[in-house]
C-alpha positions, 0 to 999 in steps of 0.5 A: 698215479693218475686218479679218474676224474670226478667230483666228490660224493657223500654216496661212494662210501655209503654204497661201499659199507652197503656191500660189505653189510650184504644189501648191495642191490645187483641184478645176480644173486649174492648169498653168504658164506662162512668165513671162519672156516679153513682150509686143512693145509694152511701156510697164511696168515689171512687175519694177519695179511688182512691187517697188512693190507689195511694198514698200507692202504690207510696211508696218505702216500700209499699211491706210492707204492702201487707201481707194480699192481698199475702196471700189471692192470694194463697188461691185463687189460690189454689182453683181456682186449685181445680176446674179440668178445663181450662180457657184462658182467665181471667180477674183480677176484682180490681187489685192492686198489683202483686199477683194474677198474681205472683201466677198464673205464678207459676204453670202451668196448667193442659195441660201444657198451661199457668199458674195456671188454664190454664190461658193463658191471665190475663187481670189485670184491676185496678182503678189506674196506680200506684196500677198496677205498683207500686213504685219498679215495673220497669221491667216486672215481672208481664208484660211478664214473666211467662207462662201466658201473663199479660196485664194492664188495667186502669178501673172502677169495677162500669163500666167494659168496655168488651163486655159480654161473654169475659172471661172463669174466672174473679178473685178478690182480696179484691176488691169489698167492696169498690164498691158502687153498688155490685149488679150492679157490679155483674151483669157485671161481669155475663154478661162479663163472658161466659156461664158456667165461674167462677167467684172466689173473695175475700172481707173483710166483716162480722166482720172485725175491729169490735173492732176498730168500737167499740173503736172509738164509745167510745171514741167519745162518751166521748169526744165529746158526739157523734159518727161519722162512722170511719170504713166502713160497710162491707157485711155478709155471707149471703147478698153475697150469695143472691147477686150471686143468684140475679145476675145470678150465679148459684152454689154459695159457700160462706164462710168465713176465719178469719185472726187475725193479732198482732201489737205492738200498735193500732198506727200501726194497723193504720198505715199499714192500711193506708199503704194498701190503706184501710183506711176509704173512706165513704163519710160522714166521719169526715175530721178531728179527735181531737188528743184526740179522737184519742189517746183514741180510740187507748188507748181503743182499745189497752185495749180491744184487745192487739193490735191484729186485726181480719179481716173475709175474705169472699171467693166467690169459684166455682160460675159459670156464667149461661144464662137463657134459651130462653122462648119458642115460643108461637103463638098468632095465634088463631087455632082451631081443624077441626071437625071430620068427622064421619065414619058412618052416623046413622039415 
């Protein structure tokens, strides 16, 4: 993984904790918002989750393990280039990691201002300290350097805390299938979003490690005469498409690209997965799965697999904000026509 050049600086990581404390300087309101309160339907652990993330990205080697979340920032990004229009001010939805930041500094935009799409500020608002800043992160390549100004933003995609109209572009980089309440969360993201802004993300769905579902379900099965969920849910083409429609959006396209990956074994399939703060967060997840169980799951899947694994990246692309129109003023005065005085009487 190629870092962005710069020298090392004692300011990044007091920038970054001044952000997280709510006293980050910016040029669009920042107000708070509660995050202990949840949603009703709840399949995540967020606290759990919260703890993954933190845990992989404190690892020496956690560049390792970011191939996927890379190459999924370049495709962003290139379609964000697509679109023949600026945007100043942007908001990184679920941010972990320096990618959609490295990707946009390494462009400029189309009137030589900021960086890819004409971001001028790319505001990096991630669910922990560590995923923003990972282990090897000490200077500020992802602070300062570059055409476009980057600053970190400690927050919950559950409760976004900007006042409505605050960004041109929101962006999201395998974030939002871990939220609880996406439909939620897609109405924040319109309503913080000015009228006529992109909102482009990325999210694993549809298919993505069915073949592990699978081999857990039997193994389980045959051990221990049940199944248990191991793999987390994930949403199809279709609900994302009618989840946009729902909140606001207007313009919707949805597609989805399939990224198969080999690995030596399930083992390490496995292991990277853990190493990219992915693994399971459902709440009614078993804490503890026999060393049977595991090791005939992973026999399984490597039988029915070759230890490849096919993950389907769903790209929501060139979705654009939309504020419903004023209902038009009506009186509740009731008015009645004068009666027309004729010209000419008539007996």
């Amino acid at each position: 993984m190629t870092m962005l050049p710069g020298s090392a600086v004692a300011t990044a990581k007091s920038v970054y904790m001044s952000a997280a404390r709510g006293r980050i300087s910016t040029q669009f309101p920042i107000v708070a918002s509660p995050l202990s309160s949840m949603p009703s339907l709840t399949i995540f652990d967020r606290v759990g989750k919260k703890r993954q993330r933190s845990r992989a990205a404190t690892k020496p080697d956690w560049a390792e393990y970011e191939y996927l979340r890379a190459e999924v920032a370049k495709r962003l990004v290139d379609r964000l280039e697509d679109i023949m229009r600026d945007f100043p001010q942007a908001l990184e939805l679920g941010a972990y990691g320096p990618h959609i930041a490295q990707e946009v500094n390494a462009v400029k935009g189309l009137n030589g201002k900021g960086g890819a799409g004409g971001i001028e500020t790319l505001v990096r608002c991630g669910l922990t300290e560590e995923g923003l800043l990972p282990a090897s992160m000490t200077s500020k390549s992802v602070t300062q350097e570059g055409d476009a100004k980057i600053l970190n933003l400690v927050g919950d995609e559950e409760h976004l805390p900007f006042s409505p109209a605050s960004f041109d572009l929101i962006v999201s980089n395998l974030s939002l299938h871990w939220i609880n309440d996406l439909p939620g969360a897609m109405n924040q993201a319109r309503e913080v979003l000015k009228p006529d802004g992109v909102f482009l993300a990325s999210m694993f769905g549809g298919n993505t490690l069915k073949e592990l579902r699978v081999a857990f379900q039997l193994a389980e099965q045959e051990r221990e005469g049940g199944i248990s969920p191991h793999v987390s849910p994930s949403a199809h083409v279709a609900d994302c498409g009618s989840l946009l429609q729902a909140a606001g959006f207007a313009l919707p396209t949805v597609d989805v690209d399939t990224i198969t990956v080999s690995y030596p074994d399930a083992l390490v399939l496995m292991e990277h997965l853990q190493g990219m703060g992915e693994s399971s967060a459902i709440l009614t997840r078993r804490p503890y799965v026999s060393r049977e169980t595991f090791l005939a799951a992973a026999a399984i899947y490597q039988v029915g697999r070759g230890a490849t694994a096919s993950t389907d990246v769903i790209i929501l692309s060139k979705t654009l904000s939309i504020r419903p129109p004023p209902p038009p003023r009506t009186s509740t005065r009731r008015r009645t026509a004068p009666c027309p005085r004729p010209s000419r009487w008539s007996i």
